[in-house]
C-alpha positions in Angstrom: -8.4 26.8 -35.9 -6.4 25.1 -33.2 -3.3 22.5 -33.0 -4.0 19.3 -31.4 -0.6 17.6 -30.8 -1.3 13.8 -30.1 0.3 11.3 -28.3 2.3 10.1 -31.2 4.0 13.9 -31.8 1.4 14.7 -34.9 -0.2 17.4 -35.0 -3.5 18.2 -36.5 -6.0 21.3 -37.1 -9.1 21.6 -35.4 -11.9 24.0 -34.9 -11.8 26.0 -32.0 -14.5 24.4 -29.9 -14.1 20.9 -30.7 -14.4 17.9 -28.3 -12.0 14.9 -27.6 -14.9 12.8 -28.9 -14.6 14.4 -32.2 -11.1 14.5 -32.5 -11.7 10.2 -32.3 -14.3 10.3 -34.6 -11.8 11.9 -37.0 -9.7 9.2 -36.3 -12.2 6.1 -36.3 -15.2 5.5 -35.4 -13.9 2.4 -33.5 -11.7 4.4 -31.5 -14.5 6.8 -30.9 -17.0 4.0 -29.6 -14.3 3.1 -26.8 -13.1 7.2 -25.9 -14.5 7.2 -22.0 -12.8 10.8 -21.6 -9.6 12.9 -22.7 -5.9 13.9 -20.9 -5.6 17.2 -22.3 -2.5 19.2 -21.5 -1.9 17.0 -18.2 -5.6 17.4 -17.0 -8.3 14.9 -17.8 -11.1 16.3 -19.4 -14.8 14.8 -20.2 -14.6 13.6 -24.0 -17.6 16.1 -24.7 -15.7 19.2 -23.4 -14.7 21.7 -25.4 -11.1 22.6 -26.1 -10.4 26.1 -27.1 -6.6 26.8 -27.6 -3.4 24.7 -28.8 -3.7 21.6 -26.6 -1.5 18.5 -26.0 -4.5 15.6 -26.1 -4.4 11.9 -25.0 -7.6 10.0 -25.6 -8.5 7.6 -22.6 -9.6 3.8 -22.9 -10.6 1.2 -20.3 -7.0 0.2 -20.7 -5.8 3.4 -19.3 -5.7 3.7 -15.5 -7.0 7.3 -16.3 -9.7 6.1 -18.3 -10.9 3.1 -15.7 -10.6 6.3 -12.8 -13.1 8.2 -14.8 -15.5 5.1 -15.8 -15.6 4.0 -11.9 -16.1 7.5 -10.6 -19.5 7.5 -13.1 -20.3 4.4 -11.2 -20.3 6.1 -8.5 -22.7 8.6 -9.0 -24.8 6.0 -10.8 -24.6 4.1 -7.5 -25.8 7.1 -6.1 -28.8 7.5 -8.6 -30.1 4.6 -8.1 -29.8 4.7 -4.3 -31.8 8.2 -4.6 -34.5 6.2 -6.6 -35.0 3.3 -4.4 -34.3 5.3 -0.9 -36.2 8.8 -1.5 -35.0 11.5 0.9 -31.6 10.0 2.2 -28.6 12.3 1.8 -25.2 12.5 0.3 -21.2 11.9 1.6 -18.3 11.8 -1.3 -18.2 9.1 -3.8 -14.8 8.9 -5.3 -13.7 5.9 -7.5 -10.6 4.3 -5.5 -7.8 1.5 -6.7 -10.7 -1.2 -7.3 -13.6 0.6 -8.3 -15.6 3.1 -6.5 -17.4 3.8 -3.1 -20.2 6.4 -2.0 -20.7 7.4 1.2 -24.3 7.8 2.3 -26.5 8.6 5.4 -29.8 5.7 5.5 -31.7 7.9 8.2 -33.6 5.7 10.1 -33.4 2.8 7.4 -32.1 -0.5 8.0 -29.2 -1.2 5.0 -27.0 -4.4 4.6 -25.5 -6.6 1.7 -28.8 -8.4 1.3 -29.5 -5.3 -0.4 -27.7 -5.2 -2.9 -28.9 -7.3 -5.5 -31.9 -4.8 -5.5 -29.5 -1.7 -6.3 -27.1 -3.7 -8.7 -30.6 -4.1 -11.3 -31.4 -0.9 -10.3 -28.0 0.3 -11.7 -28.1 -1.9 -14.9 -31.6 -0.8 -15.3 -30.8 3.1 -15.8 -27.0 2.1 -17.5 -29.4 0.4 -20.1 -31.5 3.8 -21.0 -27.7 5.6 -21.6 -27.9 8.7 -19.6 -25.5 11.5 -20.5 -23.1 12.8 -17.9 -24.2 16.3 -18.5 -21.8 19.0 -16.8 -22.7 22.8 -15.4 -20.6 25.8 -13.7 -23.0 27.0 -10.9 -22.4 30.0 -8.7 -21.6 29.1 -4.7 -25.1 30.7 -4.0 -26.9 29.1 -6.6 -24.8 25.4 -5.0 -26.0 26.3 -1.7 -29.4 27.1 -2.7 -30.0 23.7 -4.8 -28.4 21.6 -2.0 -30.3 23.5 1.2 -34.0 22.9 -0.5 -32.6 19.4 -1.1 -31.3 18.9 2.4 -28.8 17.4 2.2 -26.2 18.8 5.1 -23.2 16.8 3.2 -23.3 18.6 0.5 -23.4 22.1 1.8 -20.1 21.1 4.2 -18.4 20.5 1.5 -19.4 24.0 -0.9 -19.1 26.3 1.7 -14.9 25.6 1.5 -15.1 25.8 -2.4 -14.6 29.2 -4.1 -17.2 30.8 -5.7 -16.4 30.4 -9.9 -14.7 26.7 -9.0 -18.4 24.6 -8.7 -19.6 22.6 -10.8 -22.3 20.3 -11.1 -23.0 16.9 -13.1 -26.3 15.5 -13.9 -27.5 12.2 -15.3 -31.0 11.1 -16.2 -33.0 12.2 -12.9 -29.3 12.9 -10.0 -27.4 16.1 -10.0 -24.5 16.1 -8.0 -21.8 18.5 -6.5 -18.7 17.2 -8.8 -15.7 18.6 -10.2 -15.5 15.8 -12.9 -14.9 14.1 -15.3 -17.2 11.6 -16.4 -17.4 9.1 -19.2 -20.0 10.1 -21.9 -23.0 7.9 -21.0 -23.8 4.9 -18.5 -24.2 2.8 -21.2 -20.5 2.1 -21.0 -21.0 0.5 -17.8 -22.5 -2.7 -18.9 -21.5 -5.3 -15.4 -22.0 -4.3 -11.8 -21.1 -5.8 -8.6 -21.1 -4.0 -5.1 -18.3 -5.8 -3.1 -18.7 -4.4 0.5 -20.3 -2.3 2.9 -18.7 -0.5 5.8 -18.9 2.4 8.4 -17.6 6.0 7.2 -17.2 8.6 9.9 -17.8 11.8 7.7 -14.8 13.5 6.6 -13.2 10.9 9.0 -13.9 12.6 12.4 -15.2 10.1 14.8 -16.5 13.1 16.8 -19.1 13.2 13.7 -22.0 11.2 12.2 -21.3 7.4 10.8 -22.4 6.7 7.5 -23.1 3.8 5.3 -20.2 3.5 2.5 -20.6 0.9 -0.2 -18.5 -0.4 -2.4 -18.5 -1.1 -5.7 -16.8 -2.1 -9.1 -18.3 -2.3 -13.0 -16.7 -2.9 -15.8 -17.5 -2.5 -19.7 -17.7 -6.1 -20.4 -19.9 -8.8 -18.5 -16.1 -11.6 -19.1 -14.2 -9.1 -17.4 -16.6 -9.0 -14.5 -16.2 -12.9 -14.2 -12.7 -12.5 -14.4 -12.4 -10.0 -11.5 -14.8 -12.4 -9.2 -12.4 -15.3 -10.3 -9.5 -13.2 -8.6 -11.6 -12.1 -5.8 -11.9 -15.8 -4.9 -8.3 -16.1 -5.1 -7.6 -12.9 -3.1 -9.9 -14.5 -0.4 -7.7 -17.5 -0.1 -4.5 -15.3 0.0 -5.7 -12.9 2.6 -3.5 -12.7 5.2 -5.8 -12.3 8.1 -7.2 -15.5 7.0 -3.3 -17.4 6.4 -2.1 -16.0 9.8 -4.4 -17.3 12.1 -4.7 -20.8 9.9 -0.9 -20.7 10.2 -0.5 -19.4 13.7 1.9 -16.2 13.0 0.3 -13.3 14.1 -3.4 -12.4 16.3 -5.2 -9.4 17.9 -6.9 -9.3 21.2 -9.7 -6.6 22.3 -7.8 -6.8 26.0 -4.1 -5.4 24.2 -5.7 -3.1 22.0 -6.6 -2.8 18.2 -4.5 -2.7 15.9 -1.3 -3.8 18.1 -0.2 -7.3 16.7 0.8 -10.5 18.9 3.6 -12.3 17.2 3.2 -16.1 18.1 6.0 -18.1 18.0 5.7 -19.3 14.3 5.4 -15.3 13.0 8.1 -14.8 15.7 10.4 -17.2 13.7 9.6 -15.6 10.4 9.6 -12.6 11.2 13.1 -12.8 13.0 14.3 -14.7 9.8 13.7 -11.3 7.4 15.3 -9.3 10.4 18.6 -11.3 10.5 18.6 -11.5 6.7 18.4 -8.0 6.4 20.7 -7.1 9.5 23.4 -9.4 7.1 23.5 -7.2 4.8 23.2 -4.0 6.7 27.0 -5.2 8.1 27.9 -6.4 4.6 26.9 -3.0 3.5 28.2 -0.7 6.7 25.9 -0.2 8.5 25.7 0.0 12.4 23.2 -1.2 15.0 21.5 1.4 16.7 18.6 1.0 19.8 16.6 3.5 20.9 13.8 3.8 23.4 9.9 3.1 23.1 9.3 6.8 24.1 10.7 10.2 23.7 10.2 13.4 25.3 8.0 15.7 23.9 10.3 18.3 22.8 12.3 15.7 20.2 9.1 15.7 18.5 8.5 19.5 18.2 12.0 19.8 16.6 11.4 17.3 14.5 8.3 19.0 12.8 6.5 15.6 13.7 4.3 17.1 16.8 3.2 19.4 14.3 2.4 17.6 11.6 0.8 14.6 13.4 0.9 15.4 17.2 -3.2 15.9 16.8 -3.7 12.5 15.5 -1.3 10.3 17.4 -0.9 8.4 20.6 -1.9 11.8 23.7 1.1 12.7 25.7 2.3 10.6 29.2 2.5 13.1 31.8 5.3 12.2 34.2 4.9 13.0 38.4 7.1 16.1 37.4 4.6 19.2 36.1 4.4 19.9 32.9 6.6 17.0 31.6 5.6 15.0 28.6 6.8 12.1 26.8 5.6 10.6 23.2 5.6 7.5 22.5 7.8 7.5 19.4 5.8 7.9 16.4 9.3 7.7 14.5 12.9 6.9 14.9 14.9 9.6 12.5 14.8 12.1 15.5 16.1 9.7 18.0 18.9 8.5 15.7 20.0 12.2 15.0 20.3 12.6 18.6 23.1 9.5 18.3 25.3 11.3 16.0 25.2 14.3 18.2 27.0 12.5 21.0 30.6 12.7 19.5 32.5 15.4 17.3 32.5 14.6 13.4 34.8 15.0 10.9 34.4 15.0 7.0 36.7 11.9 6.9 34.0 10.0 9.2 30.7 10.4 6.9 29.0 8.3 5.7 27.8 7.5 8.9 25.0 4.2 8.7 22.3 4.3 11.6 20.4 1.0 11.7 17.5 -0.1 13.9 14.5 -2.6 13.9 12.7 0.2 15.7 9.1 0.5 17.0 7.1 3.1 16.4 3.4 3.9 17.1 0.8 6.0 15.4 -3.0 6.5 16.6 -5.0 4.8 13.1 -8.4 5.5 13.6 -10.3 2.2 14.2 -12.1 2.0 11.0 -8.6 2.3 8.6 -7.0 -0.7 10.6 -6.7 -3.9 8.4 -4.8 -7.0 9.6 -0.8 -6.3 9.7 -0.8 -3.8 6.7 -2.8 -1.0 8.8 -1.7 -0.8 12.5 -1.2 1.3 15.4 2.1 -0.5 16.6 4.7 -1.3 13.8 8.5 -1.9 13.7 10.3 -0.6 10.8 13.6 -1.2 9.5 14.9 2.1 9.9 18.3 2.9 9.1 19.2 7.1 8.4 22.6 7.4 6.7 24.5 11.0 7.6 26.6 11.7 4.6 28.6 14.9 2.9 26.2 16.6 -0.3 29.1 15.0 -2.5 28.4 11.5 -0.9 23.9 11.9 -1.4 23.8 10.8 -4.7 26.4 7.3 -4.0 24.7 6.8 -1.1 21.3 6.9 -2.6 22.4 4.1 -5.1 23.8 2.1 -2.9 20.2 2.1 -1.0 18.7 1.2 -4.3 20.8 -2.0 -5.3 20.0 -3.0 -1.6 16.2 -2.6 -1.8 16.4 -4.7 -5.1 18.5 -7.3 -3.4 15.7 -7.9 -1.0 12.9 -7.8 -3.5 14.8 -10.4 -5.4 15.5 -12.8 -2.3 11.8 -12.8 -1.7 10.3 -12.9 -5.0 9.4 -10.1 -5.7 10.1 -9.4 -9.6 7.7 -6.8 -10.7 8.0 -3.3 -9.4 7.7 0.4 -10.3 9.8 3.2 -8.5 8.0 6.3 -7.4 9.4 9.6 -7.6 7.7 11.5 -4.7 8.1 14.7 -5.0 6.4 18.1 -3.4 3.6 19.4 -4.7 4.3 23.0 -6.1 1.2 24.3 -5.7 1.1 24.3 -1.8 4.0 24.2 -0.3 2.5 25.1 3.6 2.5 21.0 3.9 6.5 21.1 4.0 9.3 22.6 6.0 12.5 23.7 4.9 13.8 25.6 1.6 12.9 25.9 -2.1 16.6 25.9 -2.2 17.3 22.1 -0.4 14.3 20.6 -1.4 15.7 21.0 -4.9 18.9 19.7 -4.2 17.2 16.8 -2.5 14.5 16.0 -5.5 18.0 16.0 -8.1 19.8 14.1 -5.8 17.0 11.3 -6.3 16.0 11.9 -10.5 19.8 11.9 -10.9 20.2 9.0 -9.0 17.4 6.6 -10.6 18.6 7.4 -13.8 21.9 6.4 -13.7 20.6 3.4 -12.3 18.7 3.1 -15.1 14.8 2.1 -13.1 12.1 2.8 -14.5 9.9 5.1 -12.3 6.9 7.4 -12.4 6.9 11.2 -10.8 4.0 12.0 -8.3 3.8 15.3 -7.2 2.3 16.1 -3.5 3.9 12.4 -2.6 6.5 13.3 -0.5 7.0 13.5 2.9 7.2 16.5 5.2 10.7 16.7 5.5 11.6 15.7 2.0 11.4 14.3 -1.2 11.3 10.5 -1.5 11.6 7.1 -3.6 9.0 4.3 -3.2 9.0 1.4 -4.6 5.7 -0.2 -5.8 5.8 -3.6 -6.2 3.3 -5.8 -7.7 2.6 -9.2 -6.2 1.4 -12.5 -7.6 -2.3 -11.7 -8.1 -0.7 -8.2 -10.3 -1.7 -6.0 -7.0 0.2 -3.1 -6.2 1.9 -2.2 -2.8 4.3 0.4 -1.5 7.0 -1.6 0.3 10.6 0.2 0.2 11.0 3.7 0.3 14.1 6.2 0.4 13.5 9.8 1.3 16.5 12.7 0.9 16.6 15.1 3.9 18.5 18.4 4.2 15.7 19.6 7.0 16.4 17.6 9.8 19.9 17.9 10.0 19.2 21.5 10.2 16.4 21.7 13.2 18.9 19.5 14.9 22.1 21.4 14.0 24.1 18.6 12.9 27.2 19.1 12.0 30.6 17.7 10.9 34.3 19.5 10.5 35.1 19.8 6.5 38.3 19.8 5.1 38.6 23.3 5.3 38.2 23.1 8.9 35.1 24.6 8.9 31.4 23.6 10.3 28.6 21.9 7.7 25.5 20.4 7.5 25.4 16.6 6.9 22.3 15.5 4.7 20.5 12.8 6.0 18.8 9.8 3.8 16.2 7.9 6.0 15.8 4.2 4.2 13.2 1.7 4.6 13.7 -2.1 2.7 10.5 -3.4 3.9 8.8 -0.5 5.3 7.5 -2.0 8.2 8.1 -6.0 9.3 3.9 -6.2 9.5 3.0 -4.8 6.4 6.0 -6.6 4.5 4.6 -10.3 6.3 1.1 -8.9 5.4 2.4 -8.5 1.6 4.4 -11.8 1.7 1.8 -13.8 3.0 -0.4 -12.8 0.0 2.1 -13.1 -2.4 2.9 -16.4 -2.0 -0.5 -17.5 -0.3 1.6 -18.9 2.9 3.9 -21.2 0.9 7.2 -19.1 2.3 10.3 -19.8 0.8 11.9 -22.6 1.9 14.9 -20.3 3.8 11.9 -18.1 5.4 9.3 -21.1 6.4 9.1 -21.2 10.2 9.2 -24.6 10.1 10.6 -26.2 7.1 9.2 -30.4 7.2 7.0 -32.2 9.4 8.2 -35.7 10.7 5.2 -38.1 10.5 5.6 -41.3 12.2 2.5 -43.7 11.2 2.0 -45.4 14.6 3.3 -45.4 17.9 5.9 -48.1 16.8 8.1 -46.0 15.1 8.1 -42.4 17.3 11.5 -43.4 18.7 12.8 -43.5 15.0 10.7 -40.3 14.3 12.3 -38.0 17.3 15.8 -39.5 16.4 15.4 -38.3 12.8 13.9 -35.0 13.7 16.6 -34.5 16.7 19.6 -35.2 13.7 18.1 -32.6 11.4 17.3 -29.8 13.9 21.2 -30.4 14.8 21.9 -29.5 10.9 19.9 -26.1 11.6 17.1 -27.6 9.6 13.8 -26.1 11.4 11.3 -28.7 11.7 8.7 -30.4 14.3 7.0 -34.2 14.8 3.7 -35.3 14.5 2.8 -37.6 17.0 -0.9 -37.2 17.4 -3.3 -40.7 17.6 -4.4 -39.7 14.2 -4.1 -42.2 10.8 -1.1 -40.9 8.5 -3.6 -39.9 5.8 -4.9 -37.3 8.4 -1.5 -35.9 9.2 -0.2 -35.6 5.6 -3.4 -33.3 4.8 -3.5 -31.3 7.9 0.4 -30.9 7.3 -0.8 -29.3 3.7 -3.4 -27.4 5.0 -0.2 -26.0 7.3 1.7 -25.6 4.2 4.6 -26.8 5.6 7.4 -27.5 2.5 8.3 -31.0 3.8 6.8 -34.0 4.9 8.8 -37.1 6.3 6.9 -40.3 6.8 8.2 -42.9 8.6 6.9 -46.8 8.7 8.4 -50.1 9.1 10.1 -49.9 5.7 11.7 -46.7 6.4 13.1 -47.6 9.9 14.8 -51.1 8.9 16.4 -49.3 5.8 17.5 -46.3 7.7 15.4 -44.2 5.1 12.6 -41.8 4.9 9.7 -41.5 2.6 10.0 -37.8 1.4 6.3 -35.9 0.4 6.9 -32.0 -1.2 3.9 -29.8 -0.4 1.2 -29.8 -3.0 1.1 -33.7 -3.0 5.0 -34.1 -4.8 6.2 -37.7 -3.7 10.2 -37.5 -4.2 10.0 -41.4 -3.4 12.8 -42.7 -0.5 16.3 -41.2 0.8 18.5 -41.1 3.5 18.4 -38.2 6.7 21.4 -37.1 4.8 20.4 -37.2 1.6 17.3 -34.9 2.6 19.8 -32.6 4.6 21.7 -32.1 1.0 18.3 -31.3 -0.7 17.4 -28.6 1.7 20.5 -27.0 2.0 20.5 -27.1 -1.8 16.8 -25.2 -2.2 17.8 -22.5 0.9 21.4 -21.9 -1.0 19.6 -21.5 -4.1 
């Protein structure tokens, strides 16, 4: 017999050999009829494998995010059967389930393959869900892998066994598809009862653009045909908020082939926003201690190599500039912590100085390759608001909460009220991605589980998160259509200080190390304005909206009026423009709400003999008459509040 120790703390007795699916059939036979697989001891596990020793076990629902993995990773390869039965002979990338649902990545051959397609596979797909194929799964030897997948041809396939160890393969089959897969899988495809493929795109395999392109479709199921409605409803929704589509409607942000992809053009509306969240920020940065910092677009080479960050990402970023001097070479800056150690090298410190507060709005740039750039959240040039603090190893943990309370102080100011806080931490089990010592990075991860705790946020632990240099806290914040981003992140850094021997004089007179805490609020100003423009589908907060009303005379008679008005309030540091277009005042008002913009003024013959203004509040409010001053009062009010 074994102990099974469930997630309420009971424990019960089992025969060795038994399954998850049993253990829920012991339970009910309700609970067993909705078991897609099993968490045991930390690993998930398909429902039908069996357990052999004393294990932890958690049994996994649609409603758990490890349970919807395993479901749309099944989708996957029934994407993949049914592409195998309707396209004989084409061949195989990786099809992982991803945030949304799933993808596979496949090569066509010769064939022709769009989204008018896909209504032919999505039948397909229900078709063989329908005859409830079992996810059946076999340890094969890496000769026996390489055997079954060279008579198969499939060239995919074999790239990816020959770096697996012989002992680790294994394969999964369902109905007439075997596939190289390490698992798990949900019982049957007759779990997977709705179907949609959302997208197709190009997929350079294993991302090399020096190698093949491949077809990768997307999908998403679900167990229930409502929740597949549903998820289309909020697709729709999504489409409305996307803020490609907002930007260019509300003349923030474009891209042009001539610049270069994935380098942004602010136009003067983004420009305004986006220098909005800078000063807002940059307020409390002073409030807070912090100093303004520049540095330059470009570095020499060398910063980088002492960094770490040539070696890390030197490969895949932005080729060197050779200068007219041989063998000189300058980066642009992929990164603005190196440059902004280099600033508290330039004068003697003492213990009694630190803290020290490094802030900059800095640009940095990063070689995306062309198929990962998206819009604003996913490009090559991006400013971030970088600020490094230099501190004692007494002061880390202060420090730290300190750059908490701020990131929640911005969340709040724009909205943001849901949000989870990630611990990132190394990844014990290979530790060749990081530099530095077992002994700081432990200090370091402490410094940051201490730190949230007292604090009291609630926050999840992901190993293999962090970055190079050290261990990190993001925060993951979920917008108003309950999608999650990573906006602000903190990261605690004893390595750098160390490849750039920093130093400051202690009270014992003696040299030490400073630790460094790089911070991040928004992460970067693009993909924050990506994330904001979504969140609240254009309609900015009234302090943030580039321009906060519209003045809209109704004819040419009362323009004079109009500019006088709009003159008065743009004196009150009220941002707002005119209208004076031939157009009737029934075409203004709805091209001013396609705009979005919060306010609209309209002005006619009543309005100009009483001195007044007819007041309109985007979304068709009508707050009826008032004075210039009496709307100055009302926006002053909303931006205070």
């Amino acid at each position: 017999m074994i102990n099974i120790t469930l997630p309420d703390g009971s424990v019960r007795q089992f025969e060795k050999g038994t399954t998850a699916m049993q253990i829920a059939l012991s339970i009910s036979e309700g609970l067993a009829r909705n078991v897609l697989a099993a968490e045991v001891n930390g690993e998930v596990w398909d429902a039908s494998r069996a357990i052999e020793q004393d294990s932890a076990v958690k049994l996994l629902t649609w409603n758990d995010d490890k349970g919807k993995s395993t479901f749309w990773h099944s989708s996957a390869h029934l994407l993949a059967e049914a592409l195998e039965a309707l396209y004989p002979g084409i061949k195989f990338g990786i099809g992982p389930n991803i945030e949304t649902g799933f993808y596979y990545d496949v090569d066509f051959g010769d064939r022709e393959f769009s989204s008018d397609d896909f209504k032919q596979i999505e039948d397909k797909m229900l078709e063989l869900a329908k005859q409830k194929e079992v996810f059946d799964r076999k340890s094969v030897s890496k000769a026996d892998a390489l055997a079954y997948f060279t008579e198969k041809g499939d060239e995919y396939k074999l790239d990816l066994i020959k770096d697996l160890e012989d002992g680790s393969i294994t394969f999964y089959s369902q109905g007439n598809f075997t596939d190289l897969c390490r698992g798990p899988h949900i019982p049957n495809t007759g779990f997977i009862k709705a179907i949609k493929l959302t997208n197709v795109a190009g997929a350079y395999w294993r991302g090399d653009e020096s190698r093949k392109q491949l077809t990768r479709i997307y999908g998403v199921t679900f167990p229930k045909a409502s929740e597949l409605t549903d998820y289309l409803k909020f697709i729709e929704e999504a489409k409305k908020r996307d803020h490609r589509k907002l930007g260019k409607e509300l003349e923030l942000f474009a891209f042009s082939e001539k610049v270069g992809a994935g380098l942004p053009l602010w136009l003067p509306k983004g420009t305004a926003l986006r220098q909005k969240l800078q000063d807002f920020l940059q307020k409390a940065q002073l409030k807070a201690g912090y100093e303004p910092v520049m540095t330059p677009h470009i570095g020499h080479k060398q910063l980088y190599i002492t960094s770490g960050h040539y070696e890390k990402y030197g490969a895949d970023s932005f080729q060197p500039i050779h200068t007219p001097v041989e063998g000189e070479e300058f980066l642009l800056k992929p990164m603005n912590c190196p440059h902004h150690c280099e600033i508290y090298k330039t004068k003697p410190r003492s213990y009694k100085d630190l803290p020290v507060r490094f802030a900059e709005f800095g640009t940095v740039y990063r070689y995306e390759q062309s198929g990962e750039l998206h819009g604003l959240t996913r490009v090559r040039g991006f400013t971030q608001d970088d600020a490094h603090l230099f501190c004692r190893p007494d002061q880390v943990k202060e420090e730290f909460k300190k750059v908490i309370d701020l990131v929640l102080y911005v969340f709040g100011a724009l909205g943001f009220q849901e949000y989870t806080a990630q611990v990132s931490l190394r990844d014990p089990e290979n530790k060749t991605k990081y530099i530095g010592s077992d002994e700081n990075w432990a200090l370091a991860e402490n410094s940051i589980i201490e730190a949230t705790a007292e604090k009291g946020l609630p926050t999840v632990v992901e190993y293999g998160e962090a970055a190079f240099y050290g261990p990190k806290l993001d925060f993951m914040v979920k917008d108003a259509l309950g999608r999650k981003w990573q906006l602000g992140t903190i990261q605690v850094d004893y390595n750098l200080p160390e490849r750039f021997e920093l130093e400051y004089t202690g009270s014992d007179n003696q040299k030490h190390r400073p630790v460094m805490i790089h911070r991040a609020p928004f992460g970067s100003m693009e993909r924050f304005v990506a994330v904001l423009i979504e969140h609240c589908a254009g309609q900015f907060p009234l302090w943030l909206a580039p321009e906060q009303f519209i003045v809209l005379p109704v004819s040419e008679k009362y323009e004079e009026y109009a500019q006088n008005l709009l003159d008065s309030l743009n004196n009150s540091d009220i941002r707002g423009l005119i209208d004076l277009r031939d157009e009737k005042v029934g075409r203004k008002i709805r091209d001013a709400e396609v705009k979005k913009l919060p306010y609209m003024l309209i002005v006619g013959e009543k309005e100009m003999e009483s001195g007044t203004v007819s007041v309109r509040k985007h979304g068709s409010v009508d707050l009826g008459s008032m004075t210039a001053d009496e709307f100055r009062d009302l926006l002053i009010k909303e931006i205070t509040v």
